[in-house]
C-alpha positions as CSV (number, residue, x, y, z in Angstrom):
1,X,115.5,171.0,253.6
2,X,112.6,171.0,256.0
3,X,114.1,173.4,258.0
4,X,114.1,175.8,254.6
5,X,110.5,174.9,254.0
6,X,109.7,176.1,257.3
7,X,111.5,179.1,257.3
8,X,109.6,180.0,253.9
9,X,106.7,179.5,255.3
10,X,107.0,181.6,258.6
11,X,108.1,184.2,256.1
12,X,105.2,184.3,253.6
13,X,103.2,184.3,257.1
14,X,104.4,187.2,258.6
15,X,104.3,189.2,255.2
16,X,100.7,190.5,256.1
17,X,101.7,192.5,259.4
18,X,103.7,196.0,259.2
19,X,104.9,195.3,262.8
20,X,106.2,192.0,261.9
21,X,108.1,193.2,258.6
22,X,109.6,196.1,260.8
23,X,111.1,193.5,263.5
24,X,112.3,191.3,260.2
25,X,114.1,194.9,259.4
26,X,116.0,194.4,262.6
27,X,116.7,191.1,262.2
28,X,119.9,189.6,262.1
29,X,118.7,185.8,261.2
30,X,119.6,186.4,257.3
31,X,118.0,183.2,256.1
32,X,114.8,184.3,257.2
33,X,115.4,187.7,255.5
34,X,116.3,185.4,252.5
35,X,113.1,183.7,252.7
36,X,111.3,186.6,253.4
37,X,112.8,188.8,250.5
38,X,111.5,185.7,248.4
39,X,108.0,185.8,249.1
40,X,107.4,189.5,249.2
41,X,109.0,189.3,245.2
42,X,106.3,186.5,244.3
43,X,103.7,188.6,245.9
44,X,104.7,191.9,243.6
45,X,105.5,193.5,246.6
46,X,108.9,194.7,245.3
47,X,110.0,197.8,247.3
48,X,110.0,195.7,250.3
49,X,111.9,192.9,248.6
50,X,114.5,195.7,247.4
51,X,115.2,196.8,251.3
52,X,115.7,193.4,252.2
53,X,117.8,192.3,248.8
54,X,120.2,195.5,249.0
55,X,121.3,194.4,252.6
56,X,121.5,190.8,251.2
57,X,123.9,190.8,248.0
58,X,127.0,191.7,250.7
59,X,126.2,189.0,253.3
60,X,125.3,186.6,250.8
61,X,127.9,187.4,248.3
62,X,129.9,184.4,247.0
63,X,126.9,182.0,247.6
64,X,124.2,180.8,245.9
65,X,122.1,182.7,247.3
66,X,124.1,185.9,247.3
67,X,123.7,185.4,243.3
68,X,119.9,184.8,243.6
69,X,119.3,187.8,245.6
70,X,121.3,190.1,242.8
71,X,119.4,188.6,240.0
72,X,116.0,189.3,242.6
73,X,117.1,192.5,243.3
74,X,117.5,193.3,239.4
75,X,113.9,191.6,238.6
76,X,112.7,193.6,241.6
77,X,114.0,197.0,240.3
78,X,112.7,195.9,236.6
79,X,109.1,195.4,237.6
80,X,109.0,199.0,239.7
81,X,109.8,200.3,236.0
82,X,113.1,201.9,237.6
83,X,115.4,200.3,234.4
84,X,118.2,202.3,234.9
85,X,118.6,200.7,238.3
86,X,117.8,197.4,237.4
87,X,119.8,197.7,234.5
88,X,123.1,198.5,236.8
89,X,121.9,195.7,239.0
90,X,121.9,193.2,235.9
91,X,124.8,194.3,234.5
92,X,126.5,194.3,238.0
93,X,124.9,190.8,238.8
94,X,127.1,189.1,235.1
95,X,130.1,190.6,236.0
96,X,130.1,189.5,239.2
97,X,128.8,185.9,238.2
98,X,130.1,185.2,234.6
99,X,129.0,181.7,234.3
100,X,125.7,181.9,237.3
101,X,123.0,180.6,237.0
102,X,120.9,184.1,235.2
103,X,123.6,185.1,233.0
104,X,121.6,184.6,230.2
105,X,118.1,186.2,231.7
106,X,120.5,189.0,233.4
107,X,122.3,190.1,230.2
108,X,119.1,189.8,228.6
109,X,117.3,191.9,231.2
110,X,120.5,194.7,231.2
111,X,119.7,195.4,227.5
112,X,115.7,195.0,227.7
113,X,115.8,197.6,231.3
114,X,117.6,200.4,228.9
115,X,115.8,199.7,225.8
116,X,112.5,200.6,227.8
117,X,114.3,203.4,229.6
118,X,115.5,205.1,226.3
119,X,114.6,209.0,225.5
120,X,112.6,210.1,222.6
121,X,114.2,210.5,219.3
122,X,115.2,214.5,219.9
123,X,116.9,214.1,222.8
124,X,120.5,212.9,223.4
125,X,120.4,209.3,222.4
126,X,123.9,207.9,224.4
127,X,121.3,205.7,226.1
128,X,119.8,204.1,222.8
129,X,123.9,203.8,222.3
130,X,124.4,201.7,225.2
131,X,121.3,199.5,225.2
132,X,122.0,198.7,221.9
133,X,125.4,197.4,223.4
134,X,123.8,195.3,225.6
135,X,121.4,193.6,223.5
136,X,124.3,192.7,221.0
137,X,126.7,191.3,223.8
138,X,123.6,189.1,224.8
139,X,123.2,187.9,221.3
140,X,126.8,186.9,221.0
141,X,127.5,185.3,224.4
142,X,123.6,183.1,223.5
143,X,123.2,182.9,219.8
144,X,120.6,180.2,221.0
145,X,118.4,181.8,223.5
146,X,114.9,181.6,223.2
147,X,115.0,185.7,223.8
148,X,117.3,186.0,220.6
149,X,114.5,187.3,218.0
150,X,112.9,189.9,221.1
151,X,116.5,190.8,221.7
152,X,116.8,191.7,217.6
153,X,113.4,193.5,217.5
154,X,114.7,195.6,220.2
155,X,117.7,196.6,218.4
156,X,116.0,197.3,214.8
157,X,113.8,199.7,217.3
158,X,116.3,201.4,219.0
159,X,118.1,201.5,215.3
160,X,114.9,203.2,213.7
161,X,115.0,205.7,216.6
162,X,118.6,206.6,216.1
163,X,117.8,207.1,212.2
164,X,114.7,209.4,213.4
165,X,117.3,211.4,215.6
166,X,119.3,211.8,212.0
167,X,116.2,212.5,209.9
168,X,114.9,215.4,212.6
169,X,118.5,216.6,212.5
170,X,118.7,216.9,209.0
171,X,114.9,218.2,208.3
172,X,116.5,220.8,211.1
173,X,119.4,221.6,208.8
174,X,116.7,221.8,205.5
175,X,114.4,224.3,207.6
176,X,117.5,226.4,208.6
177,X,118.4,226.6,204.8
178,X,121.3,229.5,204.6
179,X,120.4,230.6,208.2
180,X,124.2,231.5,209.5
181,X,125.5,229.1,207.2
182,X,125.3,226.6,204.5
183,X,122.9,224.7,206.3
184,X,121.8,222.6,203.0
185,X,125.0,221.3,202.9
186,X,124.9,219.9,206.1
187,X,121.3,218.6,205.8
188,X,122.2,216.3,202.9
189,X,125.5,215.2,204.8
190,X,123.8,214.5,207.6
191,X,121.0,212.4,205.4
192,X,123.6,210.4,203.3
193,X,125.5,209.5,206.8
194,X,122.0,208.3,208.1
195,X,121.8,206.5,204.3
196,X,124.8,204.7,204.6
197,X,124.4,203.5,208.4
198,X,120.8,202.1,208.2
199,X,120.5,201.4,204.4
200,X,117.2,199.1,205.5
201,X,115.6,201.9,207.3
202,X,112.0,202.7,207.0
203,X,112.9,206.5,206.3
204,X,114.9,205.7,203.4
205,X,112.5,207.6,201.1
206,X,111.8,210.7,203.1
207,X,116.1,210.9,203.7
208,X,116.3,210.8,200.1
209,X,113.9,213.7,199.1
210,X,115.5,215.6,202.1
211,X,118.4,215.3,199.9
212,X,117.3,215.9,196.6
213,X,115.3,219.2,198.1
214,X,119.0,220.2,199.6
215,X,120.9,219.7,196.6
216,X,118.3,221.8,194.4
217,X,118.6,224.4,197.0
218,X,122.4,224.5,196.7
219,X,122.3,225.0,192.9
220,X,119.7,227.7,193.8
221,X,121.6,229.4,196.3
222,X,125.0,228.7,195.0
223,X,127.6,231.7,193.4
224,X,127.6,231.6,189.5
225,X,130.5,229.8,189.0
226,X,129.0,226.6,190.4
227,X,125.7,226.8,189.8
228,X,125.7,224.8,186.5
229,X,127.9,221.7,188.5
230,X,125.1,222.0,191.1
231,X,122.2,221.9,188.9
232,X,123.5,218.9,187.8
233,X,123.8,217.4,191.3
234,X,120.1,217.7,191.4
235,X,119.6,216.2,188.1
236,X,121.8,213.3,188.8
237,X,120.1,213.0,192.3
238,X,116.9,213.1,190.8
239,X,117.1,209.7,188.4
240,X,118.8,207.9,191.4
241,X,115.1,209.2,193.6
242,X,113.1,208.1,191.1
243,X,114.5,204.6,189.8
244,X,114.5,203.8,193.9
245,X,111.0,204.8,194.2
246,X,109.3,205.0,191.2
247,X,105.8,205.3,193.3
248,X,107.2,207.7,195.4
249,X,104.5,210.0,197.6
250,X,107.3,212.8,197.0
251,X,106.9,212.1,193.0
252,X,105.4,215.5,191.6
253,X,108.0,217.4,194.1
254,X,111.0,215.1,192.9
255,X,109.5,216.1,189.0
256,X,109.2,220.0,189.7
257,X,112.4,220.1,190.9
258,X,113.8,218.0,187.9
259,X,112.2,220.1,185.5
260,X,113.6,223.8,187.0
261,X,116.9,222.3,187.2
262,X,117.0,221.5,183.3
263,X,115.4,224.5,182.5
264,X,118.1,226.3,184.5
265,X,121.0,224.2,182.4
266,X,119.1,224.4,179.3
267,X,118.9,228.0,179.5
C-alpha cells in the first residue's frame, strides 16, 4: 500500500516536465505508467492519459487494473468529445468485463458517447439507431440506476429526431407533389408510418395536416373515376384533424380544404 502511494505520488510529480513524461514513454515499469495515466486523467490532461492507457488495457488485461484503465481510457476519449471512440471503448470495456466494476457507468456512457455524437435530423440517422440501442440495453440490465430518467430523456430525444427525419421526408414528398411520380401518396404514407411509430410525438399535428394537405391533393390530382372516393378521403381526414385539434394553428387551412372538397362532391 505505501509502496502505491508513493508511486502515485512520484507520478503526479513528474506530470509538469515534458522530458520526464517522454522518459515515462519509454518506460517499461507499468505500475508507474499506471499511476501516471491516473493523475494526468484527474488533471484533464486526457491525450496524454490516452497514450499511456492504450499501451495499458493489453498488459493489464485480466486485472483490476487492466479493467480500470479501459473504463479510463473510455472516460478519457469521452471528455476529448471523440464519442465514437469512447463509445467503442465503453462498449468494448462491458463485453470484456460483464459483471466489473463500471458496467453500469460504461453501458451508460456507450449510449450517452453516441447520443451526443448523433447527426442532424437530415442526415442518415443509423447512428440515432444504435444509440438508442444502447441506452435501452442500459435500462434493462439497471432498471435502478440513478442515470435511468437521463438515459430516458436521451431516448425520447433521439426519438423526436428520428420523427423530424420522417416529417422532413414527408414535407419532401408534399413539395415534390406529382414531380416524377405520385409523390402525395408517399408523403401521407410516410406521415401515417411516422404516426403510428411515435403516437406521443410533438409533431403529431403538423404530420397530420401534412396528411390532410396530401389527401386533398390526391382528390385534386386524381383521374375521374376516383376523384369522388378521394374527395371523400379528405373529408373523412378532415373530422379526424379537427376533433384531435380542435385549436389547431392549421384550422382555417384544415376548413378551406373541407369546404372545396364538399363543394367538389356536392357538385
Amino acid at each position: 500500500m505505501k509502496k502505491n502511494i508513493l508511486i502515485f505520488v512520484l507520478a503526479a510529480g513528474m506530470l509538469s516536465s515534458c522530458g520526464e513524461y517522454n522518459q515515462l514513454l519509454k518506460s517499461t515499469d507499468y505500475e508507474y505508467k499506471y499511476e501516471a495515466a491516473k493523475a494526468y486523467f484527474a488533471k484533464g490532461q486526457f491525450s496524454r492519459s490516452i497514450t499511456l492507457l492504450n499501451e495499458l488495457i493489453t498488459i493489464l488485461k485480466g486485472f483490476d487494473k487492466g479493467e480500470e484503465s479501459l473504463y479510463m481510457l473510455g472516460m478519457s476519449y469521452f471528455n476529448q468529445e471523440d464519442y465514437a471512440t469512447a463509445a467503442q471503448t465503453f462498449i468494448q470495456y462491458y463485453t470484456s468485463y460483464p459483471r466489473g466494476t463500471f458496467t453500469e457507468l460504461a453501458r451508460f456512457y456507450a449510449g450517452k458517447a453516441l447520443y451526443l455524437d448523433t447527426p442532424e435530423p437530415r442526415l442518415d440517422q443509423s447512428g440515432t439507431y444504435s444509440a438508442i440501442q444502447q441506452l435501452q440495453m442500459f435500462m434493462e440490465y439497471f432498471p435502478q440506476s440513478i442515470h435511468r430518467e437521463e438515459a430516458q430523456n436521451m431516448i425520447f430525444a433521439l426519438q423526436d429526431k428520428l420523427v423530424m427525419k420522417e416529417y422532413l421526408s414527408a414535407r419532401l414528398y408534399y413539395n415534390l407533389g406529382n414531380y416524377r411520380g405520385n409523390n402525395y401518396l408517399s408523403c401521407v404514407i410516410t406521415a401515417q408510418n411516422a404516426l403510428k411509430d411515435y403516437p406521443y410525438t410533438n409533431l403529431r399535428e403538423d404530420l397530420s395536416i401534412l396528411i390532410l394537405r396530401a389527401k386533398y391533393e390526391l382528390a385534386v390530382y386524381s383521374v375521374e373515376e376516383r376523384k369522388e372516393e378521394r374527395y371523400r378521403e379528405a373529408v373523412d381526414e378532415y373530422y379526424a384533424f379537427i376533433n384531435e385539434f380542435p385549436d389547431s394553428k392549421y384550422a382555417k387551412e384544415a376548413k378551406r380544404i373541407f369546404e372545396e372538397s364538399e363543394k367538389v362532391l356536392k357538385d
